[in-house]
C-alpha positions as CSV (number, residue, x, y, z in Angstrom):
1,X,0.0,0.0,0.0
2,X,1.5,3.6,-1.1
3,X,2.3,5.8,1.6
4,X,-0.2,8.8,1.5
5,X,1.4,12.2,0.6
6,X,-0.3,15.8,1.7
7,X,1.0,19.2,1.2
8,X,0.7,21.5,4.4
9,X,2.2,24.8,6.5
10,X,4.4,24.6,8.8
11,X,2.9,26.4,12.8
12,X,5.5,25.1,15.0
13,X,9.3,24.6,15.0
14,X,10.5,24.9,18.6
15,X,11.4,21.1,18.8
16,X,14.1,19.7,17.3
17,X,14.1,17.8,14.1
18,X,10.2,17.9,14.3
19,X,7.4,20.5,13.0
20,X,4.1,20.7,13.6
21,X,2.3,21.1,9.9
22,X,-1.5,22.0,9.3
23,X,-3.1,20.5,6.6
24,X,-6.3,22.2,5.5
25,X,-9.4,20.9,3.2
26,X,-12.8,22.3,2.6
27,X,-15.4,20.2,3.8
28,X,-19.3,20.3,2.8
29,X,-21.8,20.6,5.5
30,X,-24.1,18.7,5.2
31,X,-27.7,19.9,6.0
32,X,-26.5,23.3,4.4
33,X,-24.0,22.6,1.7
34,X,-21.5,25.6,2.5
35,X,-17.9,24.5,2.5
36,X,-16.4,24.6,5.9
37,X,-12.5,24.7,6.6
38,X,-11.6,21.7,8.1
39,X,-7.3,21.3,9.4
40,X,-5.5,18.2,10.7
41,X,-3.1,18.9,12.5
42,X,0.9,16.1,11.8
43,X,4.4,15.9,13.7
44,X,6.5,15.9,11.1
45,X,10.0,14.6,11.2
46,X,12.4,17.1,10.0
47,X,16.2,15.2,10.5
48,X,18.2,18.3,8.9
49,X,15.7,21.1,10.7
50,X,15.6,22.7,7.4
51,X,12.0,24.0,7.3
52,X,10.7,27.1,9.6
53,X,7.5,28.8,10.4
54,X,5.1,29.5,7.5
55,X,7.1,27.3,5.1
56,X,4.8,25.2,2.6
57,X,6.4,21.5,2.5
58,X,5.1,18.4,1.1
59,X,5.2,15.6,4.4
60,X,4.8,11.4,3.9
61,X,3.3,8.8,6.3
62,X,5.8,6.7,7.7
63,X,6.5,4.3,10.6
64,X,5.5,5.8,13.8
65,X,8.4,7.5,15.2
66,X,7.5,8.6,18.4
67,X,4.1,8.9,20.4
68,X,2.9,11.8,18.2
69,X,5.2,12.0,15.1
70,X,3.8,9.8,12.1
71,X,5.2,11.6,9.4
72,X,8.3,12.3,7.4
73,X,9.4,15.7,5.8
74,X,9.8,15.1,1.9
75,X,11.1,18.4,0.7
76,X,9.9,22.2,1.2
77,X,7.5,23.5,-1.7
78,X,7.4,27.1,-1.4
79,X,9.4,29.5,1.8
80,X,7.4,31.2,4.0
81,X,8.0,34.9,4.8
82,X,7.1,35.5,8.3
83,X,8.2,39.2,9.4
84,X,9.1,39.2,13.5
85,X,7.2,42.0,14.4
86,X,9.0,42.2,18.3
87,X,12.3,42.5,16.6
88,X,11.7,45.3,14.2
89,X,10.3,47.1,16.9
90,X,13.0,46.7,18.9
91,X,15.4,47.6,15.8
92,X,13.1,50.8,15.3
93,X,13.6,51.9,19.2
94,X,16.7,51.5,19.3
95,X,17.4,53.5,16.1
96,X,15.3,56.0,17.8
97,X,17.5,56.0,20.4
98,X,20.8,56.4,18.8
99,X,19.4,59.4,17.3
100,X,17.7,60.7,20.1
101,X,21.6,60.6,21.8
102,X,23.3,62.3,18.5
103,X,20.8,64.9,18.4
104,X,21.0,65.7,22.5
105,X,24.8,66.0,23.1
106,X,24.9,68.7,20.0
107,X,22.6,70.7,21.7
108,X,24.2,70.8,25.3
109,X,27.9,71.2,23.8
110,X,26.9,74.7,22.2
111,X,27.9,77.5,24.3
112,X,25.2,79.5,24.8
113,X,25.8,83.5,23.8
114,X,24.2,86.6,25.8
């Protein structure tokens, strides 16, 4: 019997060599007949920890690996560009800052004329 493949993105990469993909479908309702969003949610085992957050990878059943992980990572179909909104804030105070502290020590070094 084939293994079954499924294409998914990846929500989780703070374990090691494993990531926690979602795989969405549209379901029909039954009484009705609008399509719902349905997600399963796969460990994936990721032995070189080459995919990250938002990445689009293609993932294979395999031999259960561990109590949760029953997939294999089979490559990465498209990168995901997840902006760190924390960091460029923090890079945008402290730029602030830096030029808050050029801008303060011209002002005080002038000699003030009466």
């Amino acid at each position: 019997m084939p293994k079954r493949v499924v294409v998914g993105v990846v929500k989780s990469d703070k374990m090691q060599k494993t990531r926690r993909v979602e795989v969405s479908r549209l379901v029909k309702y039954p009484k009705y007949g609008k399509y719902v969003k349905r997600r399963t949610v796969c460990y994936v085992h990721d032995e070189e920890n080459t995919s990250a957050v938002g990445d689009t990878v293609e993932i294979r059943e395999s031999r259960p690996l561990s109590r949760l992980k029953r997939w294999e990572l089979v490559r990465i179909v498209t990168k995901g560009n997840i902006i760190d909104v924390a960091a460029l804030r923090a890079v945008a105070k402290a730029t602030q800052a830096a030029e808050s502290q050029a801008t303060a020590p011209a002002a005080q070094t002038a000699p003030a004329e009466k």
